[in-house]
C-alpha positions as CSV (number, residue, x, y, z in Angstrom):
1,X,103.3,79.6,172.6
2,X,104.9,76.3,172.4
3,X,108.6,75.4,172.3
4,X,110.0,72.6,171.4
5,X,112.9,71.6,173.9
6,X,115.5,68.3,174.0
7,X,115.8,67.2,177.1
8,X,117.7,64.1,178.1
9,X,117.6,62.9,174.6
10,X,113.9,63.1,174.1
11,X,112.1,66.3,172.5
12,X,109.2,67.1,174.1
13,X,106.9,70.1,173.3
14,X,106.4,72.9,176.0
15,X,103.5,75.1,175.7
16,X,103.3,78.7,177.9
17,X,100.2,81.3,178.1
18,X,102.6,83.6,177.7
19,X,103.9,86.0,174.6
20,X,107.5,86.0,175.9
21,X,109.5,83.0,177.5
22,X,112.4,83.0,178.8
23,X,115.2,80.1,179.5
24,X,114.7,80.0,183.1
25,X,110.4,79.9,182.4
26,X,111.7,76.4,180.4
27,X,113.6,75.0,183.2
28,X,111.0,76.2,185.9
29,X,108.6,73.9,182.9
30,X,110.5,70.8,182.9
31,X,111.1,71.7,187.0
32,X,115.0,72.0,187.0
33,X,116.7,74.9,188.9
34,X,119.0,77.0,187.5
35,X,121.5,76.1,190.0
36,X,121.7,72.5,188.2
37,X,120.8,73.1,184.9
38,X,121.1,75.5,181.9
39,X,119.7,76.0,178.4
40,X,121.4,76.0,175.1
41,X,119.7,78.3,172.5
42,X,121.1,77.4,168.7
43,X,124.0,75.6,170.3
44,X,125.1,78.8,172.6
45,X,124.4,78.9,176.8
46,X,121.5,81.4,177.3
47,X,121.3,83.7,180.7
48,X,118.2,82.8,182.0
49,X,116.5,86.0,181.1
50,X,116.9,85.2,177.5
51,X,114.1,85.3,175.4
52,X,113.4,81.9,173.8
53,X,111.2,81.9,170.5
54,X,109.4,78.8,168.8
55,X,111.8,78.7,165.9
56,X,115.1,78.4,168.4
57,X,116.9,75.3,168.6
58,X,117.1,74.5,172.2
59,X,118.4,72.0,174.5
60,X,118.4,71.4,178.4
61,X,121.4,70.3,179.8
62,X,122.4,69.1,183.5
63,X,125.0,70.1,185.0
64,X,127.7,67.9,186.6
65,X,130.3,68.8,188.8
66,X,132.7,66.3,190.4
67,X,135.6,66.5,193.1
């Protein structure tokens, strides 16, 4: 299955042997933990045992905390 994700501005297609992906399989992809990143699916935050389909608009976002 491939997914097409944006990711720091740039889209870039993902591709998984897998029938069913979730957010976290994208950000374990791209090799961003979920502690410091999360996924967007049509412009809402998905839990990271969402399911992601190829049609989905999604986008990878870092997190950013400051003190």
């Amino acid at each position: 299955m491939e997914i097409k994700v944006k990711y720091r501005g740039k889209e870039q297609i993902l591709t998984f042997d897998k029938e069913k992906v979730t957010a976290l399989d994208i950000l374990k992809a791209l090799g961003l933990s979920p502690e410091y990143a999360f996924v967007a699916k049509n412009g809402e935050l998905a839990s990271e045992d969402e399911e992601i389909k190829p049609e989905d608009n999604i986008k990878v976002v870092n997190a950013i905390s400051g003190g």
